[in-house]
N, C-alpha and C positions, 0 to 999 in steps of 0.2 A: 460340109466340112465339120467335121469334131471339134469341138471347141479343146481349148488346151487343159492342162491341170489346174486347179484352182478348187479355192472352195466358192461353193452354188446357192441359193436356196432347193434345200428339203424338197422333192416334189411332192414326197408322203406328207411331210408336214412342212409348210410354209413359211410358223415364226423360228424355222432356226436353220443351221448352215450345214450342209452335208458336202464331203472332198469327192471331186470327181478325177481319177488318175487319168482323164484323158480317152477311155476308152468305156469305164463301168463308174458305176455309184458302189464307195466302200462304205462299211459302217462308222466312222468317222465321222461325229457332230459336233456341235458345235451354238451356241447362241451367237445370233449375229450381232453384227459391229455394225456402226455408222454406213447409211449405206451415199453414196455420193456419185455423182453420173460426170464423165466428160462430154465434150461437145461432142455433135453430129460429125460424123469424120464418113468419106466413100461414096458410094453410089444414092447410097440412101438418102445422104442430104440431098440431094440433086434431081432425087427421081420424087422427093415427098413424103417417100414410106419413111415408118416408124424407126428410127435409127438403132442399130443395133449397139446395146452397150457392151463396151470395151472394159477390157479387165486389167485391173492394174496389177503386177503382182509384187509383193511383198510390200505396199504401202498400206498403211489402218487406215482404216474407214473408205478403203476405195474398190472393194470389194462388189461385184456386180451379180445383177440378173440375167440371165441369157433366157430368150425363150424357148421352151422345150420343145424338143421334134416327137414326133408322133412314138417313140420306143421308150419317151421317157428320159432320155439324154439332153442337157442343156443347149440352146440354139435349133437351128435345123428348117428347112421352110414351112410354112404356115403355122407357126408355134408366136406370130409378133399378138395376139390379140390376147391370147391366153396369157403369153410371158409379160404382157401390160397387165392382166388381172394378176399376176403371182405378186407382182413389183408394187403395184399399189397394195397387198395385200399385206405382203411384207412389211411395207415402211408405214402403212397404219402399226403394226404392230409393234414397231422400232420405237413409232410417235408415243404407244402407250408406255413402252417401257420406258421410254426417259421422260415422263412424266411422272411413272410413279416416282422410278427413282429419285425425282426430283421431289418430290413431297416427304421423301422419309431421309433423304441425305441433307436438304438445306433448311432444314425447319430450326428453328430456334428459338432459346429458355426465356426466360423471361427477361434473363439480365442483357439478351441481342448478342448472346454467345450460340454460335455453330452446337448443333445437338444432331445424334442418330436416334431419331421415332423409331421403336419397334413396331410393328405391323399389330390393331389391334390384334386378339385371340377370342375367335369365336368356338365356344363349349362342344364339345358332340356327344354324343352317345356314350361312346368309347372311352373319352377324358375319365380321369378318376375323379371323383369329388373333390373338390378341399376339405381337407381335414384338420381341425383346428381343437384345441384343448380348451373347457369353457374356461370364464375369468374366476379367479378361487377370489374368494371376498378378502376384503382388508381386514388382515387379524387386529387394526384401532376400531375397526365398526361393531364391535362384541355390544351387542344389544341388554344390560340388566335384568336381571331374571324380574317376572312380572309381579314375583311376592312381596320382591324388595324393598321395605319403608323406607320412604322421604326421611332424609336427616337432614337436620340442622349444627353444624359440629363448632362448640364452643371450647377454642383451642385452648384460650388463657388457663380457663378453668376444668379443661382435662375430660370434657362429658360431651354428649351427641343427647339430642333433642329429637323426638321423633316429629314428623309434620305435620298434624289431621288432616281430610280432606275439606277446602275452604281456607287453610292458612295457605301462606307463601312466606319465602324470606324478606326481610325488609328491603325497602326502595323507597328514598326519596324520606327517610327518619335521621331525626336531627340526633338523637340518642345513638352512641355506636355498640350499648351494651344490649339492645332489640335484639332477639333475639328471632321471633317471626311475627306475622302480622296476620288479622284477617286479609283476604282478599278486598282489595276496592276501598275509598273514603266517601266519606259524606260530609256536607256542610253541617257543624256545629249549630246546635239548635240555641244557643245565646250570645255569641259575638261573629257568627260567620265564618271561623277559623274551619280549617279543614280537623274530621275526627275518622278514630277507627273504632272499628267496632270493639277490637280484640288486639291485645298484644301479652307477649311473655317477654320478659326483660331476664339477666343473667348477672351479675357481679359479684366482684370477691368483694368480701367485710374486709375494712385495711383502716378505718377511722374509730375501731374501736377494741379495745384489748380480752373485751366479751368473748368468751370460743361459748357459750352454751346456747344451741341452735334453737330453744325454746325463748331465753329472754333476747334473743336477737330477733325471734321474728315478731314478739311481740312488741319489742321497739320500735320492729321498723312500719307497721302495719298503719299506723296513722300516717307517717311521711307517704307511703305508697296511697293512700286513699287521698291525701291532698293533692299531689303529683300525678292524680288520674282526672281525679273530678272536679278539684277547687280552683288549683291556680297553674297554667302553662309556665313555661319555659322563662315567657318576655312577660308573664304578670296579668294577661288573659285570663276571664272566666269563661271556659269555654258552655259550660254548663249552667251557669250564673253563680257555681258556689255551690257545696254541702252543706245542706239542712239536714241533716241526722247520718247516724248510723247503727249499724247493730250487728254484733255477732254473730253469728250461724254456723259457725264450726270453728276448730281446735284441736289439736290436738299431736300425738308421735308418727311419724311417716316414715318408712325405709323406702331412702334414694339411693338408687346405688349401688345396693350393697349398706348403706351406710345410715345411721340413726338420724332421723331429722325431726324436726315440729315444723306446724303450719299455723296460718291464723287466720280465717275466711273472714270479712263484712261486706254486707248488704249495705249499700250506699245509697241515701238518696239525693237527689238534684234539684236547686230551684227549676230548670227546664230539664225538658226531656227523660226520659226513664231511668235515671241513673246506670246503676251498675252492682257487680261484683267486684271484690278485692280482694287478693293473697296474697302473702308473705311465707316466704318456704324457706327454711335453714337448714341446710345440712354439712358435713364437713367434705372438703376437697380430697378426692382419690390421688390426686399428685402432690408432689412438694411439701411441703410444712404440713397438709390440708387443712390448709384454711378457710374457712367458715364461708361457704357457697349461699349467695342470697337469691332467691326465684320467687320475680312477682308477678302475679298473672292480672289482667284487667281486662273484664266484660262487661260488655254493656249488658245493663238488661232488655227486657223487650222480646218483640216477636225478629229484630231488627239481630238481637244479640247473640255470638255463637251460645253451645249450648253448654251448661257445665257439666256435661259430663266429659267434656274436651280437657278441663283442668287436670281431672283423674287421667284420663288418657294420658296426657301430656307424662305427669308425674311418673306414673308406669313406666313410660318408656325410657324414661333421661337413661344413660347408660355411661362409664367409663370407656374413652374413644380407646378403641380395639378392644373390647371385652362384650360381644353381644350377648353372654351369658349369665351376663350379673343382674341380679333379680332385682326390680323396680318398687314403685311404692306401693301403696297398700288399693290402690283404683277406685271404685266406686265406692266403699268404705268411707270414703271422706268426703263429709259436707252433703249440704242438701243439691237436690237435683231440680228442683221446681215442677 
């Protein structure tokens, strides 16, 4: 007996459903649907054998197996062993697809909201590369050209300080007119206060009606030599006190651009090596220009920067934005040891 019209499993292929009109297999396919059996109904319950499954038509998921007769048409005798291996084959197959389905329709985010997984993607051959643009650098990350001198830029008074190597900006200085420091302190060799080796200080003259950059640095070269070596802040001898001093240079300096005088002493110290002292006046490049005072202090010693850093320093002071204005007079001035 021909089974009737319906769709079948595939006999070329298994997991999916091909229409049979009844009489031939058309090309008409199809993936299968749920596949679901009714009971034993006829001879078959009664005698044992394999029951033949019944086709429901026009209900989902009720869609059957028939076993194939020897032409390849669904049903037909001696087709129940084989149409049991097609039906198990098939509904392993169903089993996987609503499995997978299941893994990539009911998966869910993290918040235990409903999500669609796409299917990873595995690369081939074929695939194009990715193709990606590299990252162009942060136009803030611009690196300073390597020649570029350390400044120190003293605004009140309108000039840029260049930095030797060995000085840094000040930290941790109770003076706010420091302008830089040697690197590092050391314990004071007579009352245990902390000392540096080097400092350059900067202030405008404003206590005295003086504008001539010569008797203002020789005014001020004793307060500078007390104010380094004799007496601290709070009344400290950090050094024990000056026992002497003496001269060792003098004389006209161009800072600037601008006419100045200096006044070097050789300081010595109840403890420790003493030092050097300077007082440097020149006139201010801004405003009234008033009377720029620049005191330097070194230690002496093997401990002390070197004085050729004073000249350095002097050299480079400059008018902030003017790198072209000419400095002091450099090694020219004062002894070198």
């Amino acid at each position: 007996m021909t089974p009737p019209p319906g769709w079948y499993r595939d006999p070329s292929a298994p997991h999916q459903e091909r229409w049979w009109d009844g009489t031939a297999w058309t090309e008409h396919r199809r993936a299968p649907e749920p596949v679901g059996y009714g009971p034993a109904v006829g001879p078959a319950a009664q005698t044992g054998q394999p029951p033949t499954p019944v086709y429901h038509p026009g209900q989902p998921g009720r869609a059957e197996t028939l076993p194939l007769s020897s032409d390849g048409a669904p049903g037909g005798p001696g087709g129940g062993g084989r149409g049991r291996a097609v039906a198990l084959t098939a509904a392993a197959a169903v089993l996987v697809a609503a499995i997978v389905t299941g893994v990539f329709v009911l998966g869910e985010d993290d918040g235990g909201s409903p999500r669609t997984e796409a299917p990873p993607v595995t690369a081939t051959a074929t695939d194009p590369e990715p193709v990606g643009d590299p990252p162009s650098p942060s136009a803030t990350a611009s690196a300073p050209a390597a020649d570029d001198p350390a400044l120190v830029e003293d605004q009140l008074n309108g000039v840029t300080f260049p930095l030797p190597d060995g000085w840094v900006r000040p930290k941790y200085v109770a003076e706010d007119d420091v302008m830089m420091t040697t690197d590092g302190t050391y314990d004071c060799p007579a009352d245990g206060s902390v000392c540096r080796h080097g400092l350059v200080v900067s202030r405008t003259v404003t206590a005295n009606a003086e504008s001539s950059p010569k008797v203002l640095a020789r005014q001020d070269i004793e307060d500078a030599a007390d104010d380094a070596y004799d007496r601290d802040l709070i009344g400290n001898k950090p050094f024990g006190g000056i026992e002497s001093h003496e001269e060792v240079a003098s004389g006209p300096v161009a800072v600037a651009g601008r006419a100045g005088y200096y006044v070097r002493w050789r300081v010595k110290t109840a403890k420790g090596p003493g030092g050097y002292v300077q007082s440097m006046v020149f006139p201010s490049t801004v405003g009234t220009e008033s009377p720029i005072l620049v005191r330097y202090v070194f230690d002496a010693g093997a401990d002390g920067p070197p004085l050729a850093d004073m000249d350095r320093i002097t050299k480079g002071i400059r008018p902030i934005g003017d790198a072209d204005t000419g400095g002091g007079v450099g090694s020219g001035i004062g002894p070198t040891d």
